[in-house]
py3Dmol code that shows the C-alpha trace and the ligand (Angstrom):
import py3Dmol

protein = """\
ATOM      1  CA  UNK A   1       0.000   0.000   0.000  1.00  0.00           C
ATOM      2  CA  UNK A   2       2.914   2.310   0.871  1.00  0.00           C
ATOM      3  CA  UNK A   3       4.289   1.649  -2.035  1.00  0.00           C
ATOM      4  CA  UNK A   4       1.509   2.554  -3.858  1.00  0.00           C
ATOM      5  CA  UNK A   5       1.747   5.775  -2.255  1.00  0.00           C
ATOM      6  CA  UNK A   6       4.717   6.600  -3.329  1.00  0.00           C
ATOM      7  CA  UNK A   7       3.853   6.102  -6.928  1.00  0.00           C
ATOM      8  CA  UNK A   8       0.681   7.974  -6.764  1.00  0.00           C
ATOM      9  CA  UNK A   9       3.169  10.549  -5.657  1.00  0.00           C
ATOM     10  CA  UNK A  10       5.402  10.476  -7.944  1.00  0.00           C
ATOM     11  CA  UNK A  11       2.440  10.174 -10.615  1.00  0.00           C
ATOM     12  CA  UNK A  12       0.567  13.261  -9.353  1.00  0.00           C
ATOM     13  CA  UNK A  13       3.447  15.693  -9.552  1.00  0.00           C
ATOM     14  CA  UNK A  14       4.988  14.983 -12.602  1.00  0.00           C
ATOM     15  CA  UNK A  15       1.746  16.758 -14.015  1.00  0.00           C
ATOM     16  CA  UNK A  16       2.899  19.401 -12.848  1.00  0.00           C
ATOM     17  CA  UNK A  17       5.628  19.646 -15.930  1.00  0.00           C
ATOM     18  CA  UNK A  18       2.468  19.969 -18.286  1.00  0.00           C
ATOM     19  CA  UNK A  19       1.598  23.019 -20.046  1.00  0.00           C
ATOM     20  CA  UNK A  20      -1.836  23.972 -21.860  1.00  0.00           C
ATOM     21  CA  UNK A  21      -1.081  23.557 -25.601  1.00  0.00           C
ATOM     22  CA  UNK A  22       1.177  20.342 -25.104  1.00  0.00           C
ATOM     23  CA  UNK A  23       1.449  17.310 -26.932  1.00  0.00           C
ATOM     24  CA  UNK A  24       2.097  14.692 -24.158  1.00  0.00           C
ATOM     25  CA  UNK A  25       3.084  10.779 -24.288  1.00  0.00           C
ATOM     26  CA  UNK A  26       1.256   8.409 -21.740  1.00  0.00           C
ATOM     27  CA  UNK A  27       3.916   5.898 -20.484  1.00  0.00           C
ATOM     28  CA  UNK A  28       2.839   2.420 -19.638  1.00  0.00           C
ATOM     29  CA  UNK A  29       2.452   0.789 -15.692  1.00  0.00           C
ATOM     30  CA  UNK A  30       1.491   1.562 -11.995  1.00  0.00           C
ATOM     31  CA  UNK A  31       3.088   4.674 -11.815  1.00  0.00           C
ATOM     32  CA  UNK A  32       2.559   6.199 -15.335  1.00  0.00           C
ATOM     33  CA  UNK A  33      -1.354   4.936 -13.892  1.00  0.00           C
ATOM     34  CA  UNK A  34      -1.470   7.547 -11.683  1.00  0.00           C
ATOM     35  CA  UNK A  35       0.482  10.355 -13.965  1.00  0.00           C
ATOM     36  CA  UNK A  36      -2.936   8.922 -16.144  1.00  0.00           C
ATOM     37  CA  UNK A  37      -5.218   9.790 -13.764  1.00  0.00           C
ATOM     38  CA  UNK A  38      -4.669  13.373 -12.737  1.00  0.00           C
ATOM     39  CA  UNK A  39      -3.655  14.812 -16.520  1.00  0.00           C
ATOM     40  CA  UNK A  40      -7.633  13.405 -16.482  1.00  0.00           C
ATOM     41  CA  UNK A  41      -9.057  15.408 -13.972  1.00  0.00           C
ATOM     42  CA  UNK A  42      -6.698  18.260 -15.141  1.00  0.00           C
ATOM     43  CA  UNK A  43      -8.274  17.897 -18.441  1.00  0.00           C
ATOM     44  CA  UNK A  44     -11.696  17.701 -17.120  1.00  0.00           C
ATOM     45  CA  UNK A  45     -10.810  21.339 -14.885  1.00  0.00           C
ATOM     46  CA  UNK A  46      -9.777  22.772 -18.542  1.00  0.00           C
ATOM     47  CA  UNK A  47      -6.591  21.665 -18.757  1.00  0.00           C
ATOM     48  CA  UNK A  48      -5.746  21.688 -22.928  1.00  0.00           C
ATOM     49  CA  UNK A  49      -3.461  18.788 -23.836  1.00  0.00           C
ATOM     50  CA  UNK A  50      -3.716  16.057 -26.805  1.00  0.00           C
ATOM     51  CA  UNK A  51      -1.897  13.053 -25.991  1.00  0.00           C
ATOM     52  CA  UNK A  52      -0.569   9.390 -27.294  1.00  0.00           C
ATOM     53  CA  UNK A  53       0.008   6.208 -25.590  1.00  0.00           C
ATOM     54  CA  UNK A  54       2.652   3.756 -25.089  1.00  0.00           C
ATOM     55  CA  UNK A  55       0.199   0.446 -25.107  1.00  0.00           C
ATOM     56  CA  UNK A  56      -3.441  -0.466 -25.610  1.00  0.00           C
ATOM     57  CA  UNK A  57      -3.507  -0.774 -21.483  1.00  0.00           C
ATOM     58  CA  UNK A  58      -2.778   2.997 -20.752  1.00  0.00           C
ATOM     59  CA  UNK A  59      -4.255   4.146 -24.032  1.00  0.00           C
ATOM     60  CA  UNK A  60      -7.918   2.427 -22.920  1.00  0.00           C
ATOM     61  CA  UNK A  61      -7.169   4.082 -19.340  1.00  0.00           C
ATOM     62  CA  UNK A  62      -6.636   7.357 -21.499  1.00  0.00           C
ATOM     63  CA  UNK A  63     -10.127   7.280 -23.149  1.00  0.00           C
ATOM     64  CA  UNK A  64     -11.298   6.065 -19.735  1.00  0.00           C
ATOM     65  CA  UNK A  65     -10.394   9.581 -18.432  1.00  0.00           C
ATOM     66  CA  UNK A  66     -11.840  11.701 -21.589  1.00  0.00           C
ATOM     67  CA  UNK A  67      -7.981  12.572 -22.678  1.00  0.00           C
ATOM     68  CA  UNK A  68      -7.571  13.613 -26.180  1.00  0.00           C
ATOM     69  CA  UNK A  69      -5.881  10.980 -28.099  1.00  0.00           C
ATOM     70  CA  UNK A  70      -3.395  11.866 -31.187  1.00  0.00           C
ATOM     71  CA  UNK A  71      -2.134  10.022 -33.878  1.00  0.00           C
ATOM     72  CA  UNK A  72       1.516   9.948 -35.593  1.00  0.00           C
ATOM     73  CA  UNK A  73       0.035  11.738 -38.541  1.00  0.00           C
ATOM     74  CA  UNK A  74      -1.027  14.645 -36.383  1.00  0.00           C
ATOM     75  CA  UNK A  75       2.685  15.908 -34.917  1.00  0.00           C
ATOM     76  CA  UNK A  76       6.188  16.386 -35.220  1.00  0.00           C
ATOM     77  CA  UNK A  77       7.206  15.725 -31.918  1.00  0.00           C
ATOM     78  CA  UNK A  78       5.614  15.407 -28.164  1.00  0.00           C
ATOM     79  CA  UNK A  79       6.647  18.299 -25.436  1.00  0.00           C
ATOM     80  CA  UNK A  80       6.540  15.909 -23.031  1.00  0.00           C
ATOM     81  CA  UNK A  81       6.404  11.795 -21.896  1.00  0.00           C
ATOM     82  CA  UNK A  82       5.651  10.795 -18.586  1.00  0.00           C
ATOM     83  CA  UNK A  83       6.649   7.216 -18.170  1.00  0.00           C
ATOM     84  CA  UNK A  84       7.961   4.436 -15.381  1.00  0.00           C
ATOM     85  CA  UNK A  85      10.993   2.479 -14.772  1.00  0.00           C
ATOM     86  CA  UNK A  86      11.707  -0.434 -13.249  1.00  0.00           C
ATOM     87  CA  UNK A  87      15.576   0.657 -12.161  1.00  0.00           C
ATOM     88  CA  UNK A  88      16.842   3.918 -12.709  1.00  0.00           C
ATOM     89  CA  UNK A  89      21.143   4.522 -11.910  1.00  0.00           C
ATOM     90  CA  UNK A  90      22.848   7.574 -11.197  1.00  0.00           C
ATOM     91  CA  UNK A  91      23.094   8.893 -14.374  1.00  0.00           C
ATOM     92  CA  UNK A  92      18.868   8.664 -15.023  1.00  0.00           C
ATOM     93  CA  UNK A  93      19.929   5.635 -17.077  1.00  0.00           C
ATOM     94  CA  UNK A  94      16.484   3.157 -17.540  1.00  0.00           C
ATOM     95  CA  UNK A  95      15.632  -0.251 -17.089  1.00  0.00           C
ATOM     96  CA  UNK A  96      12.365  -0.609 -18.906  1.00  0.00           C
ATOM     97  CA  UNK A  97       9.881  -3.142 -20.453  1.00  0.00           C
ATOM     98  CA  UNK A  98       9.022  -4.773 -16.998  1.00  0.00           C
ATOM     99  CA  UNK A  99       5.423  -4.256 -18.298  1.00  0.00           C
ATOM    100  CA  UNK A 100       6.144  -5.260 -21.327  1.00  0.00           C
ATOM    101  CA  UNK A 101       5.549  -1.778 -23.227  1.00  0.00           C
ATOM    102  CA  UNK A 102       8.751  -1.500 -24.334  1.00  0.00           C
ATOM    103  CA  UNK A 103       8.744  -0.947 -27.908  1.00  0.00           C
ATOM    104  CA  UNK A 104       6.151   1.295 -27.850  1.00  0.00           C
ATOM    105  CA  UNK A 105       7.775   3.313 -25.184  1.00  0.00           C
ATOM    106  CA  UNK A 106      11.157   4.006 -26.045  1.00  0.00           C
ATOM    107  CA  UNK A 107       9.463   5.098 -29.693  1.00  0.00           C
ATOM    108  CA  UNK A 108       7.467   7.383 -27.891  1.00  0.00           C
ATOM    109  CA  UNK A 109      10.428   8.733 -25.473  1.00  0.00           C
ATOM    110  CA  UNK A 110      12.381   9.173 -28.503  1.00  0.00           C
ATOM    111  CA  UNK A 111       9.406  11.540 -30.337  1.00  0.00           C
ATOM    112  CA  UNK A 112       9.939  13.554 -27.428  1.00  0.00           C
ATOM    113  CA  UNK A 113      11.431  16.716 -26.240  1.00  0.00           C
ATOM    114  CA  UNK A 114      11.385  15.999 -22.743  1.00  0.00           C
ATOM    115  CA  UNK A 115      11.039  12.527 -20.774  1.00  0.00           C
ATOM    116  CA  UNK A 116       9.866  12.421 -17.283  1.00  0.00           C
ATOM    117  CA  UNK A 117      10.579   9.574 -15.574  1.00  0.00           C
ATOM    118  CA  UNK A 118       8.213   8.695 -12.268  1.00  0.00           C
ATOM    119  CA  UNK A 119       9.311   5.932 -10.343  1.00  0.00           C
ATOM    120  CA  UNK A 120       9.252   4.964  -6.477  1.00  0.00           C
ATOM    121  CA  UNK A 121      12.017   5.291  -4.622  1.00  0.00           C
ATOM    122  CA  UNK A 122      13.094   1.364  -4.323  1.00  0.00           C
ATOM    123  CA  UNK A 123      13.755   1.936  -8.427  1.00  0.00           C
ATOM    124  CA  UNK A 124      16.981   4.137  -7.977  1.00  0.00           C
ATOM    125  CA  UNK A 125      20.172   1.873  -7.827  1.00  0.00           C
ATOM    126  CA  UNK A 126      23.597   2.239  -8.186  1.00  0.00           C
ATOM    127  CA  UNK A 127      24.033   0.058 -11.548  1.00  0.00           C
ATOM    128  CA  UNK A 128      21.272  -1.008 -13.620  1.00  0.00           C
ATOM    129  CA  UNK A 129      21.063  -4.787 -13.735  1.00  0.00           C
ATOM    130  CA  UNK A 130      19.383  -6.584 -10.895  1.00  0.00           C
ATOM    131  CA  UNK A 131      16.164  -6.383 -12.901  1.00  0.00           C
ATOM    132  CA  UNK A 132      16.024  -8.914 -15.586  1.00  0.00           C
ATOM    133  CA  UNK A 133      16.471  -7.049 -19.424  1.00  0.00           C
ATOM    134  CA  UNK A 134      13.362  -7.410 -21.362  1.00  0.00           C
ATOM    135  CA  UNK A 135      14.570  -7.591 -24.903  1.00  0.00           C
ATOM    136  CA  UNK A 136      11.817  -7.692 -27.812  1.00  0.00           C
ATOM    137  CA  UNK A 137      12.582 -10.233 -30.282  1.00  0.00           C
ATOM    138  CA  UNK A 138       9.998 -11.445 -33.371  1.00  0.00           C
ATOM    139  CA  UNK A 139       8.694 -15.107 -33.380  1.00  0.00           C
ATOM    140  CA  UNK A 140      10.528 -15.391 -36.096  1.00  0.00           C
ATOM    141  CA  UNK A 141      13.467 -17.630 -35.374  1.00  0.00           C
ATOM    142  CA  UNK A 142      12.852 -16.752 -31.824  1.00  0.00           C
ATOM    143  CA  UNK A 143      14.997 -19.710 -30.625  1.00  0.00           C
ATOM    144  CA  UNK A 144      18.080 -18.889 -33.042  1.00  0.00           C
ATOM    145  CA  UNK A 145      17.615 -15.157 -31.318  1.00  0.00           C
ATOM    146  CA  UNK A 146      18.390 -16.701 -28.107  1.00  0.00           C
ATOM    147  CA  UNK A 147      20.976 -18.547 -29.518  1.00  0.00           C
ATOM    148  CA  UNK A 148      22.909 -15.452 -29.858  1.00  0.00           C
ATOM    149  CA  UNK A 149      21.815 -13.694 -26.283  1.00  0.00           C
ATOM    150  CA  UNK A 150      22.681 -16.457 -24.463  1.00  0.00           C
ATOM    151  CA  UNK A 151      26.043 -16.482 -26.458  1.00  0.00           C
ATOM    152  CA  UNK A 152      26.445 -12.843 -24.831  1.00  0.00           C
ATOM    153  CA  UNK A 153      25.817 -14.193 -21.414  1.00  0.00           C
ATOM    154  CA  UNK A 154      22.505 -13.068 -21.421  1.00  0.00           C
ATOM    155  CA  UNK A 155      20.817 -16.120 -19.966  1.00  0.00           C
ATOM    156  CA  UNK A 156      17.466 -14.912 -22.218  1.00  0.00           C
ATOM    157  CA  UNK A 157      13.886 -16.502 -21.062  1.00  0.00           C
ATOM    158  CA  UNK A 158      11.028 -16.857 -22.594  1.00  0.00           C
ATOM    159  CA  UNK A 159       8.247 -14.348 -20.796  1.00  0.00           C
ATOM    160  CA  UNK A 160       5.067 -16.283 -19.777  1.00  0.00           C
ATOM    161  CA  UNK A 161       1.628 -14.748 -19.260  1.00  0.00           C
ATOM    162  CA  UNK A 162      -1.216 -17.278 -17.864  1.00  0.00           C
ATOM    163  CA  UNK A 163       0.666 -20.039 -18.662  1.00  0.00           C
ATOM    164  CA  UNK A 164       1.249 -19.038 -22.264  1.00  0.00           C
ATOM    165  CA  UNK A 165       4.101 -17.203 -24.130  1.00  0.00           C
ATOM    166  CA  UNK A 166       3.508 -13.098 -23.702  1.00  0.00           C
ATOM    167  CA  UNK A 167       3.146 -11.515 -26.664  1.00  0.00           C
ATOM    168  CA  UNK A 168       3.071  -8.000 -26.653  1.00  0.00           C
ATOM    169  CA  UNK A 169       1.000  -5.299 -28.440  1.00  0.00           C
ATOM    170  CA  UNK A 170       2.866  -5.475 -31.579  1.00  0.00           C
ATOM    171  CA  UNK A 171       2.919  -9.470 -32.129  1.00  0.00           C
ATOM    172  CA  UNK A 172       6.135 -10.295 -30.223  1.00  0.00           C
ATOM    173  CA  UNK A 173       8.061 -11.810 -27.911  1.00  0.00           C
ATOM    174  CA  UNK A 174       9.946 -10.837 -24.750  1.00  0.00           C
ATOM    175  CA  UNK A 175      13.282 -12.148 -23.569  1.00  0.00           C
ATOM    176  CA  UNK A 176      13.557 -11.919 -20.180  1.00  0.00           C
ATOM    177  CA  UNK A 177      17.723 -11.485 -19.612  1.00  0.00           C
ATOM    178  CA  UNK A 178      20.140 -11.064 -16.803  1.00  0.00           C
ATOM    179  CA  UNK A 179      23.372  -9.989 -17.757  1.00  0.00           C
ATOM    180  CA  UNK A 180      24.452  -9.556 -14.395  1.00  0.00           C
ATOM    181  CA  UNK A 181      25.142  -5.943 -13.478  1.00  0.00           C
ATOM    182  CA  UNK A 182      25.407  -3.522 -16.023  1.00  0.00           C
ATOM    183  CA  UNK A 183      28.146  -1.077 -15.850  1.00  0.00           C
ATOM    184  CA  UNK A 184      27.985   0.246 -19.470  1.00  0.00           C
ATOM    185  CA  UNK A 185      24.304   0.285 -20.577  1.00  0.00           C
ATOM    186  CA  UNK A 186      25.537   2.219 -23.801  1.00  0.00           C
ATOM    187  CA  UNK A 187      27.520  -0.016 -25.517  1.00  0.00           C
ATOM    188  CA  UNK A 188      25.011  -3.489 -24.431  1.00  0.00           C
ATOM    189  CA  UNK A 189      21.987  -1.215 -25.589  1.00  0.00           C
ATOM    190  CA  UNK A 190      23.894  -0.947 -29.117  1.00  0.00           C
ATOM    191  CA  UNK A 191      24.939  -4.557 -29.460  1.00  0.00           C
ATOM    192  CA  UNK A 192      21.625  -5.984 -28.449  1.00  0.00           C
ATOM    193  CA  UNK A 193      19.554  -4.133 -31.198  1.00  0.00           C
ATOM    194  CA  UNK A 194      22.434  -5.170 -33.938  1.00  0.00           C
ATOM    195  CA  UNK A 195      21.530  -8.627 -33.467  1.00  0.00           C
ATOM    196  CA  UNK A 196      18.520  -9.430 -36.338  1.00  0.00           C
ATOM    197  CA  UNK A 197      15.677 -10.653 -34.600  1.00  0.00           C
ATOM    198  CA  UNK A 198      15.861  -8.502 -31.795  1.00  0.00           C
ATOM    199  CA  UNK A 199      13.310  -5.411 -32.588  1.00  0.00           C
ATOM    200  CA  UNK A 200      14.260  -3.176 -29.459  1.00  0.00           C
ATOM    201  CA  UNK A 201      15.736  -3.519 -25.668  1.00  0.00           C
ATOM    202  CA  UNK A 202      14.452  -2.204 -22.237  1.00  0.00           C
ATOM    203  CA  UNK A 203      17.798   0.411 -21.735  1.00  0.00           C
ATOM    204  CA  UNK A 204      17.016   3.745 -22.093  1.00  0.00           C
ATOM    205  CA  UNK A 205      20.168   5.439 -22.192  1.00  0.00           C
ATOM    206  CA  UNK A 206      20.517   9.228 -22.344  1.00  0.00           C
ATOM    207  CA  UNK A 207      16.926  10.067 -22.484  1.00  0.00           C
ATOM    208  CA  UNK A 208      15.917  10.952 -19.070  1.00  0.00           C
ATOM    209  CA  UNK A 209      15.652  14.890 -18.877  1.00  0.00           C
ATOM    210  CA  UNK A 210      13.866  14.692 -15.235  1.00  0.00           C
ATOM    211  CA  UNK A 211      13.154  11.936 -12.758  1.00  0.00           C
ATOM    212  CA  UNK A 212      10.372  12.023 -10.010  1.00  0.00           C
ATOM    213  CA  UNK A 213      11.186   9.723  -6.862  1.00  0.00           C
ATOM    214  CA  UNK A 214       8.207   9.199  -4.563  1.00  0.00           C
ATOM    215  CA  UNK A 215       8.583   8.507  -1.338  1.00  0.00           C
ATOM    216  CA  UNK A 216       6.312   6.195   0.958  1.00  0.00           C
ATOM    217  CA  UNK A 217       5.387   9.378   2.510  1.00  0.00           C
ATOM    218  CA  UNK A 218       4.402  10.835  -0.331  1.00  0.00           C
ATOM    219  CA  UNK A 219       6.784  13.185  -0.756  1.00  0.00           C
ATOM    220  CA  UNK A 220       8.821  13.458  -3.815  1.00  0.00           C
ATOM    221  CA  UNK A 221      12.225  14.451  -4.804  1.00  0.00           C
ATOM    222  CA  UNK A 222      13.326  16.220  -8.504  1.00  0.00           C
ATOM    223  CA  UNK A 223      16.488  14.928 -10.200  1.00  0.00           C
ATOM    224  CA  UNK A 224      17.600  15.976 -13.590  1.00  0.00           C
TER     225      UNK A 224
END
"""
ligand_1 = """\
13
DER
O 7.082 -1.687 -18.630
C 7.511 -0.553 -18.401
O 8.454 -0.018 -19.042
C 6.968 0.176 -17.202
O 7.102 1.560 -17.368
C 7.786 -0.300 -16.012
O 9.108 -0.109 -16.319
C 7.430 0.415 -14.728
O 6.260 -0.137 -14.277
P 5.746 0.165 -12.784
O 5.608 1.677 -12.706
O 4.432 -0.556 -12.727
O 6.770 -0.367 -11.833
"""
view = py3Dmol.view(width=600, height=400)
view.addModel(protein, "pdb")
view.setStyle({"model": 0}, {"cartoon": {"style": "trace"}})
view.addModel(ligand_1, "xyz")
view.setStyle({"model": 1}, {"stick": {}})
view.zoomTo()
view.show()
């Protein structure tokens, strides 16, 4: 419950960052849920925003909550993304894909000027790592994909869902990895998405501009 507290936190007041006239992406979790939430009753108090998801989950919680929904045809860029982590290092480096959003997220992060990361405070670590690496590969030759992670010590497996293989909201897989810790997420974000089958990775590196820690408290901290 606490720590639910401390992601409503975190939620709430990274809505703060958002401007009338913005063009804002909807990140994809149980903190981005809460972020959801209040740009709703914001929007219902007047608040002017259009916005895109970064999965069918959030973007039925976004129609849920009356929020204008944009397509790719309709902008150049997004002012601002509001989205979760599941680690977070020093340098506002990302873990992400826990939820399996991946894909759709780190396109979204990348159409925007600013991303604004929410995340309890358990999240920030050291070194990025201890949370297995989702890494999106196609069903296509799937096992030969693995093949090659687990010939980078990756140890990939398969992600499950009620007892059947997860497939996300664009048809694919997820390998769950561990890699042990990660001390350059750079260079293993690169390498991963120059293997063939593998269609994106869960490290967001350089693309944090702000991060929101919530506290079980529910106070909140600003890092950038
Ligand atoms: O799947 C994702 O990338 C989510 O943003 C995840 O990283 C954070 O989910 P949580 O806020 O529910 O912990």
């Amino acid at each position: 419950a606490n720590a639910d507290a401390a992601k409503k936190a975190a939620g709430i007041r990274a809505v703060d960052f958002i401007e009338n006239g913005m063009k804002v992406g909807l990140g994809t979790g149980s903190t981005a849920y809460w972020a959801i939430m209040e740009i709703g009753n914001r929007v219902r108090q007047g608040l002017q925003i259009s916005a895109i998801a970064t999965s069918v989950q959030s973007e039925e919680l976004a129609r849920e909550q009356q929020i204008p929904l944009l397509t790719f045809t309709a902008f150049d860029y997004l002012d601002i993304d509001i989205d979760g982590a599941d680690e977070v290092d020093e340098n506002l480096q990302l873990t992400k894909g826990g939820g399996g959003a991946l894909l759709r997220e780190k396109i979204i992060a990348s159409a925007s000027r600013k991303l604004i990361v929410v995340a309890d405070e358990h999240k920030f670590v050291p070194h990025l790592g201890a949370f297995p690496l989702p890494v999106e590969v196609t069903p296509f030759g799937w096992e030969y994909t693995f093949r090659q992670l687990t010939a980078m010590s990756g140890r990939p497996k398969l992600r499950q869902k009620d007892g059947k293989t997860f497939i996300t909201d664009n048809g694919n897989y997820i390998a769950d990895c561990n890699f042990g810790i990660i001390k350059n997420p750079k260079s293993l974000e690169t390498l991963l998405n120059a293997i063939p089958g593998v269609v994106e990775n869960g490290l967001f590196v350089d693309r944090t501009n702000i991060l929101v820690l919530g506290f079980e408290d529910g106070t909140t901290k600003i890092l950038s």
